[in-house]
Structure formats: C-alpha cells, structure tokens
MARROVEX-378955 format. One record per residue (C-alpha): x, y, z; residue number from 1; residue in three letters. Coordinates in steps of 0.5 Angstrom, whole numbers, plus 500, padded with zeros to 3 digits. Example, Ala and Ser with C-alpha at 12.3 -4.5 7.8 and 13.67 -1.06 7.14 Angstrom:
<sites>
<site x="525" y="491" z="516" num="1" residu="ALA"/>
<site x="527" y="498" z="514" num="2" residu="SER"/>
</sites>
This chain:
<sites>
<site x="215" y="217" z="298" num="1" residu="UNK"/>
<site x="212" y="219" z="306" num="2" residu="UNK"/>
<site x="214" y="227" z="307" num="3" residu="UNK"/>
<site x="219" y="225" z="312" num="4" residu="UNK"/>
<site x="223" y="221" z="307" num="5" residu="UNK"/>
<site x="222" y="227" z="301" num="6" residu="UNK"/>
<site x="225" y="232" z="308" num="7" residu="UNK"/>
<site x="231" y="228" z="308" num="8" residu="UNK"/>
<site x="232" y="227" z="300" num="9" residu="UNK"/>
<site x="232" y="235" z="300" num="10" residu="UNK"/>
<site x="236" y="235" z="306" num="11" residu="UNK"/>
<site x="242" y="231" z="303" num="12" residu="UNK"/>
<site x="242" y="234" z="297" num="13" residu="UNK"/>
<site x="243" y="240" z="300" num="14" residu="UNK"/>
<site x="249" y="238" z="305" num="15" residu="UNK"/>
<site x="252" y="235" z="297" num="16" residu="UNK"/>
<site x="251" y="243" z="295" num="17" residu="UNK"/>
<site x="255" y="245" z="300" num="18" residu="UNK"/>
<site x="263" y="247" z="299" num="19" residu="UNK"/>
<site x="266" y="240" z="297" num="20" residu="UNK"/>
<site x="271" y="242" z="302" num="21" residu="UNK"/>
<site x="266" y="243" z="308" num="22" residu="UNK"/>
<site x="262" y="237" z="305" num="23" residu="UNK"/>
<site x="268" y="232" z="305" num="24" residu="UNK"/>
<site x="271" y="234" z="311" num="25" residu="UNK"/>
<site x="264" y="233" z="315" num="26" residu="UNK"/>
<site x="264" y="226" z="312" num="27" residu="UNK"/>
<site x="270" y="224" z="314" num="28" residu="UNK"/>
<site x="269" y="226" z="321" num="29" residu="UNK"/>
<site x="264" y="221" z="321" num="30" residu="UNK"/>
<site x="267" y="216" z="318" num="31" residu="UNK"/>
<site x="272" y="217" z="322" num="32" residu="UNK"/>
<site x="267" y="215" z="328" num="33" residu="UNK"/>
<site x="263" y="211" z="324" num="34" residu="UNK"/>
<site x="271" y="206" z="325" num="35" residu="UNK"/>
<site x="271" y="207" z="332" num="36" residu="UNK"/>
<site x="263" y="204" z="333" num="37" residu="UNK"/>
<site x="264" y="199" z="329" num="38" residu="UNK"/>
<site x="270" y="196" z="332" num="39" residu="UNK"/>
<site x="267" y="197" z="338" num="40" residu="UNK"/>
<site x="261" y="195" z="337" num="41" residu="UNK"/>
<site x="261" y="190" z="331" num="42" residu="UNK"/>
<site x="258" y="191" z="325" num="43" residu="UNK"/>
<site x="251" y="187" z="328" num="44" residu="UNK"/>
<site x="251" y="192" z="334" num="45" residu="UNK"/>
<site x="253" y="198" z="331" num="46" residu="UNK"/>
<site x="248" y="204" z="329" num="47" residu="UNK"/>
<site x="248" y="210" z="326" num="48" residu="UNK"/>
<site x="245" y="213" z="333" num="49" residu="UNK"/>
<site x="251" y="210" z="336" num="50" residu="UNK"/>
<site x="255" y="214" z="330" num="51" residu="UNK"/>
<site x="252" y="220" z="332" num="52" residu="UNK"/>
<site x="252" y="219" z="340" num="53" residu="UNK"/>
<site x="260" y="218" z="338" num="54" residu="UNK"/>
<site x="260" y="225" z="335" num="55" residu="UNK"/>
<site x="255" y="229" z="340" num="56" residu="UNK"/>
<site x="251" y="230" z="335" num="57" residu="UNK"/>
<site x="243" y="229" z="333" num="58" residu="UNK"/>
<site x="243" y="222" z="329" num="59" residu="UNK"/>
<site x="238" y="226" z="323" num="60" residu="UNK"/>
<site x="244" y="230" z="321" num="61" residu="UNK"/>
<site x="248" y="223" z="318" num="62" residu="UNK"/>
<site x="242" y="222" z="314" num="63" residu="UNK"/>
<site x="245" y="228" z="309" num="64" residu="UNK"/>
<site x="252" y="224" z="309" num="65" residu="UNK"/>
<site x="250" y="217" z="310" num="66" residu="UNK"/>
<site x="243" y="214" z="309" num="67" residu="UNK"/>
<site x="245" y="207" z="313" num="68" residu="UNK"/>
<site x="250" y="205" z="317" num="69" residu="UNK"/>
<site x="251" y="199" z="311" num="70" residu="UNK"/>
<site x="252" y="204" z="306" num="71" residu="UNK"/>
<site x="257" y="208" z="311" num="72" residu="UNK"/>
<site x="260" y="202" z="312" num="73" residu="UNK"/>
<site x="261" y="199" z="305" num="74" residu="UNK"/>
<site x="263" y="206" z="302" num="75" residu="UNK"/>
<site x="269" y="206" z="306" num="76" residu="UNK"/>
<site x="271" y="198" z="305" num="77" residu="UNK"/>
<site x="270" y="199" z="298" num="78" residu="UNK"/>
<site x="274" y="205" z="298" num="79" residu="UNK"/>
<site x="280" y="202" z="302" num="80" residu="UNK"/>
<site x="279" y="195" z="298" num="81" residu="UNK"/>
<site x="280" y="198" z="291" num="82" residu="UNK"/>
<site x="286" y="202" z="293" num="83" residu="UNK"/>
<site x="289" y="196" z="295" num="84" residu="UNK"/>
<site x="288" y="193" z="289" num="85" residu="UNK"/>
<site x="290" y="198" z="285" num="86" residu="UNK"/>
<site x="297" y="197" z="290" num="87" residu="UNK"/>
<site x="297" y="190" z="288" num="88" residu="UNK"/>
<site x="297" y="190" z="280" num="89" residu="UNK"/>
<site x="302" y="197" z="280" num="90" residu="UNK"/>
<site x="308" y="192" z="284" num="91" residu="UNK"/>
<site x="306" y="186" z="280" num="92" residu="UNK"/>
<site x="306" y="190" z="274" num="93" residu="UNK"/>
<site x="313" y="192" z="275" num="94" residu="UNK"/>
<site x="320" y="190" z="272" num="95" residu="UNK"/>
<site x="322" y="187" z="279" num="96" residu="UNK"/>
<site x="324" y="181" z="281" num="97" residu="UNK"/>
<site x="319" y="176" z="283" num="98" residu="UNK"/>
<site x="322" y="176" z="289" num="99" residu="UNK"/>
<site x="322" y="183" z="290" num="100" residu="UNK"/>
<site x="317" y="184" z="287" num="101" residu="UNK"/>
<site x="313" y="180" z="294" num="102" residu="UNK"/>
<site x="317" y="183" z="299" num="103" residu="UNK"/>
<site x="314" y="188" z="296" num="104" residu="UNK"/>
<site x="308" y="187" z="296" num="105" residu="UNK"/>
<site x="308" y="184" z="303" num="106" residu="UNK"/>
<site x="310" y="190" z="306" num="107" residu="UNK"/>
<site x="305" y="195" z="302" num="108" residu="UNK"/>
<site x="299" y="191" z="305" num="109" residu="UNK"/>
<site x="302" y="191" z="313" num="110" residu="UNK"/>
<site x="302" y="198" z="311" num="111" residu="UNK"/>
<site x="295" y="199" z="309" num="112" residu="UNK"/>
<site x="293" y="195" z="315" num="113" residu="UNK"/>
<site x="296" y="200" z="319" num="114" residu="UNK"/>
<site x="294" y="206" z="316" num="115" residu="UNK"/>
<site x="286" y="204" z="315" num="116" residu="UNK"/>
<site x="287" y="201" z="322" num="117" residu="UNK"/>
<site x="283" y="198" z="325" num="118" residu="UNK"/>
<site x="277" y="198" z="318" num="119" residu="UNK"/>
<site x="279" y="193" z="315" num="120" residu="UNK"/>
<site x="280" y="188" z="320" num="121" residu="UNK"/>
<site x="273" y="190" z="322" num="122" residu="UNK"/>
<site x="272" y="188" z="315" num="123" residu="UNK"/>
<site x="275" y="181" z="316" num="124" residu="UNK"/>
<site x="271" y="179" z="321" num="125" residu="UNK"/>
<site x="265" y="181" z="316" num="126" residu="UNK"/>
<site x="262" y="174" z="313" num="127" residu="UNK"/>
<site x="260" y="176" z="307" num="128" residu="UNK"/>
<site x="257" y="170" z="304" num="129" residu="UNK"/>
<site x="251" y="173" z="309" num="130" residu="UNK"/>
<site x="250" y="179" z="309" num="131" residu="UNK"/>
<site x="242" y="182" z="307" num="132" residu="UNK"/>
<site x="239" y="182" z="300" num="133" residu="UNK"/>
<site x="241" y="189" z="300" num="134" residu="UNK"/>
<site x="247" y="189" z="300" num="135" residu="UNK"/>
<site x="249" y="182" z="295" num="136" residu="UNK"/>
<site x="251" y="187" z="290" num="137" residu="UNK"/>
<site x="256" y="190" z="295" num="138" residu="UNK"/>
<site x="258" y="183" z="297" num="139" residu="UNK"/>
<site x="259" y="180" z="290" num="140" residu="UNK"/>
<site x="263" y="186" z="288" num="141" residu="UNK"/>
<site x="268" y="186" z="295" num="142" residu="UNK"/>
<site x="269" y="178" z="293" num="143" residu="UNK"/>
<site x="271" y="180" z="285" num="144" residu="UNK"/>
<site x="275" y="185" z="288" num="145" residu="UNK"/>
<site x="278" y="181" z="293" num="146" residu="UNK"/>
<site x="280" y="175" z="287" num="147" residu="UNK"/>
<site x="284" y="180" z="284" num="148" residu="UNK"/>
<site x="288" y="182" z="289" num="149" residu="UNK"/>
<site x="289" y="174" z="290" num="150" residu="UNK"/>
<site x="290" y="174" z="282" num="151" residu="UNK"/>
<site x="296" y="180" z="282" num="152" residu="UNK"/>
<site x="299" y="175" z="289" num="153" residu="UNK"/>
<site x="298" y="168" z="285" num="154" residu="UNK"/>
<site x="301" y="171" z="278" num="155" residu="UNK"/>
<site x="308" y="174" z="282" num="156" residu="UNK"/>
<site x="308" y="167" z="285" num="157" residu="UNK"/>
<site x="307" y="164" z="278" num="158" residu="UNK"/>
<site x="312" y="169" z="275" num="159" residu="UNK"/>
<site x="317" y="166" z="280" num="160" residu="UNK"/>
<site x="316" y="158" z="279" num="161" residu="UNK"/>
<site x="316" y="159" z="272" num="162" residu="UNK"/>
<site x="323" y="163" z="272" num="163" residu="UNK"/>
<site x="326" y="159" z="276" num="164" residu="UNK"/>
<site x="327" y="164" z="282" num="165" residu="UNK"/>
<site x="323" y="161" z="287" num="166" residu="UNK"/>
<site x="322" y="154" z="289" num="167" residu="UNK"/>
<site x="315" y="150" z="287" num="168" residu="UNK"/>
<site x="313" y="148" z="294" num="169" residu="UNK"/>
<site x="305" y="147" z="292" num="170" residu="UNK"/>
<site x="301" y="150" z="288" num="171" residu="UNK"/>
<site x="302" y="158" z="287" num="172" residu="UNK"/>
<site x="295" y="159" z="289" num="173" residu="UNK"/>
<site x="297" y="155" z="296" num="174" residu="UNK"/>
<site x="303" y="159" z="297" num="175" residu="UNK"/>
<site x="298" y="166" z="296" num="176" residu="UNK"/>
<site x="293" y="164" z="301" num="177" residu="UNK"/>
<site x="298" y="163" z="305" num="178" residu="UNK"/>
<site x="301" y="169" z="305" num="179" residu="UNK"/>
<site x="295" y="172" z="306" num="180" residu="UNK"/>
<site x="292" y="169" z="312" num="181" residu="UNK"/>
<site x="298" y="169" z="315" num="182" residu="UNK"/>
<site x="297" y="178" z="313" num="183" residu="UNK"/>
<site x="290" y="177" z="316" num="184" residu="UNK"/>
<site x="291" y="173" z="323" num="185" residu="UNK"/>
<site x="294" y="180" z="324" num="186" residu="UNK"/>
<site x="287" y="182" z="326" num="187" residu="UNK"/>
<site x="288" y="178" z="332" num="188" residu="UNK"/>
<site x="294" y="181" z="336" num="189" residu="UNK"/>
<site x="297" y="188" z="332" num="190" residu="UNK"/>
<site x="296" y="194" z="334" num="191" residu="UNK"/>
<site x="299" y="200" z="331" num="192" residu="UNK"/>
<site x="301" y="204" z="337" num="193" residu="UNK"/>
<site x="303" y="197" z="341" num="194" residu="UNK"/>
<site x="310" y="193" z="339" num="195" residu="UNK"/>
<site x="312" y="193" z="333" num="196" residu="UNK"/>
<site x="312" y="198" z="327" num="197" residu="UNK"/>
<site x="307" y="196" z="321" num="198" residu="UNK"/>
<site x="314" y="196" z="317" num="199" residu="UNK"/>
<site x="318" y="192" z="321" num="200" residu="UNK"/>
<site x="312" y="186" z="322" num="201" residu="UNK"/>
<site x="311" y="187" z="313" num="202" residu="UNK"/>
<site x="319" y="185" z="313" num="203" residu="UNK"/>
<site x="318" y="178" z="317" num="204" residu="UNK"/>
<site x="312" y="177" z="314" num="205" residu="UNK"/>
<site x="317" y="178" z="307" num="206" residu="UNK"/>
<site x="322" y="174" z="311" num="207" residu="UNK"/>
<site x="319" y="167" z="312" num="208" residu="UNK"/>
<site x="315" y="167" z="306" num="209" residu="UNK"/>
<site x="321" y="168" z="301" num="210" residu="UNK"/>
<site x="325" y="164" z="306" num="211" residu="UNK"/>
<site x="322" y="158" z="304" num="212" residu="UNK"/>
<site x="320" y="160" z="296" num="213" residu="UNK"/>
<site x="326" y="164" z="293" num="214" residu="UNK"/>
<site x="332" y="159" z="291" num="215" residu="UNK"/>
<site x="339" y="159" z="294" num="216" residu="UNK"/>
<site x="345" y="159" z="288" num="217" residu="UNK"/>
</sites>
C-alpha cells in the first residue's frame, strides 16, 4: 500500500468516526449527486470527479465515503433492490387474494420506481451480464436477487392458477415477465413530475394485467 493509499484509508476511517448523523447526512448528499451524474452522464461516463463537480467540492473528499464510483453506484442499487425484494415477499406472504395480492404488488413497484426515481431506470439500462471482474460478485448477488422478486411475482400467479381465480393463459412465468417488462418499459417515457402520478400508472398496469388473468363468474 503506497503512503497516498494509507492517507486515504486513515481518512475514511475518520470520516466513519464522525457523529453517524453528520457521516450519513454527507453520504446521502453524495448519493443524491452521484443519481443525478449518473442519469445524465450514463454509468460508462460518470466519475466520481463529475460527482464531485456536481456537489462543488474537491473529488478527494468522496474518498472518505465512497472509494469508486462502482462502489457508490452498486451500494445504493443494492440498497434499493433489497427492499423491493423484501416489498415483494411481504405481499406474497399475506392472506390476500391472488388477484389482490398482484394489484398490489403492481402498485407498490410503480411506487418504488418513482420514489428511487430515476436509480433504478439508471439500473435497467446496466448490463449486468458485462460488467468488470471486480464487480461479478456484485452482479451474481443483484441477478439472485433479482430472481427472488421474479420468484415472489410467479409464486402469486401460480397461487391464482391452481385456485382457480385466474385464468392459465401461459405459463406463470410468462405472465410474470410480462408484467415486469411492461413495469420496465416505463423507464422509456414516465416521469414523476410530468403526466400522471406513479399510482395512477400502477392501477393500469394492475388493470390490464388482471384484465386478461382474473376469471369472471
């Protein structure tokens, strides 16, 4: 480890010492930064010197948070992802209909994107089938968990076809992925503060997807 290397390692530690409120404030800000460069700039274009730029300060002082703008960007993808996971298994896990239970489901991910806007539509244009060695890990663990929100998506439906309540159309797998490029494809053309509200877009989406699944008596 060269001596510029070992300022820095005693620099973030001391950054981390500093009252957790002011330490998670300052990483927030940067973060917050960090999602506007990286939607304007493209994960390839962005920095951490562009990051900086953004915030006015000098590009050593995000060293004591963040030691790259990998790391930067894949902490808060993470972050993000887990939650909606957890979203995801806490409505497949209740007693609702499957139906209910989908709307639901529909509803809270319209949510999520507007609420992370515009993270994880940066996040959908990453490939994560190349991203660098360094990060393969990071990549296998946001496709595992990926495949569990598939899971908790294609379990409802699954729940819904062997009750009776929706209509097998396909396979439960099918209908899921459906549902979630047509959640995805909003990365092309919603915007939070343009148009409709992320709730009213989540109860269309809800709306055609049930539509054509849920059986009428």
């Amino acid at each position: 480890m060269d001596q510029s290397e070992s300022n820095i390692g005693r620099r973030r530690k001391a950054a981390r010492q500093l009252p957790r409120a002011n330490y998670q404030a300052r990483r927030q800000e940067i973060v917050e930064a960090a999602v506007k460069v990286f939607n304007r700039l493209g994960f390839a274009g962005a920095s951490l010197s562009a990051v900086a730029a953004e915030l006015g300060v000098d590009r050593a002082s995000l060293y004591y948070y963040f030691s790259s703008k990998e790391q930067l960007f894949d902490e808060i993808i993470r972050a993000v992802l887990i939650e909606n996971d957890r979203l995801a298994q806490r409505i497949a896990a209740t007693e609702l209909s499957p139906g209910r239970k989908l709307r639901e489901l529909v509803i809270a991910f319209m949510q999520s994107y507007a609420d992370n806007y515009p993270l994880l539509y940066i996040y959908i244009r990453e490939d994560l089938a190349h991203v660098s060695d360094a990060r393969s890990q990071w990549s296998a663990e946001m496709r595992a968990i990926n495949r569990s929100i598939e899971k908790s998506f294609v379990g409802i439906i699954e729940e819904g076809i062997a009750n009776g309540s929706l209509r097998p159309i396909g396979s439960a797998r099918s209908i899921a992925f459906a549902i979630l490029g047509m959640l995805n494809w909003t990365h092309r053309w919603y915007r939070p503060t343009q148009g409709e509200s992320s709730s009213e877009v989540g109860k269309v989406f809800a709306e055609i997807a049930l539509a054509g699944l849920e059986k009428t008596y």
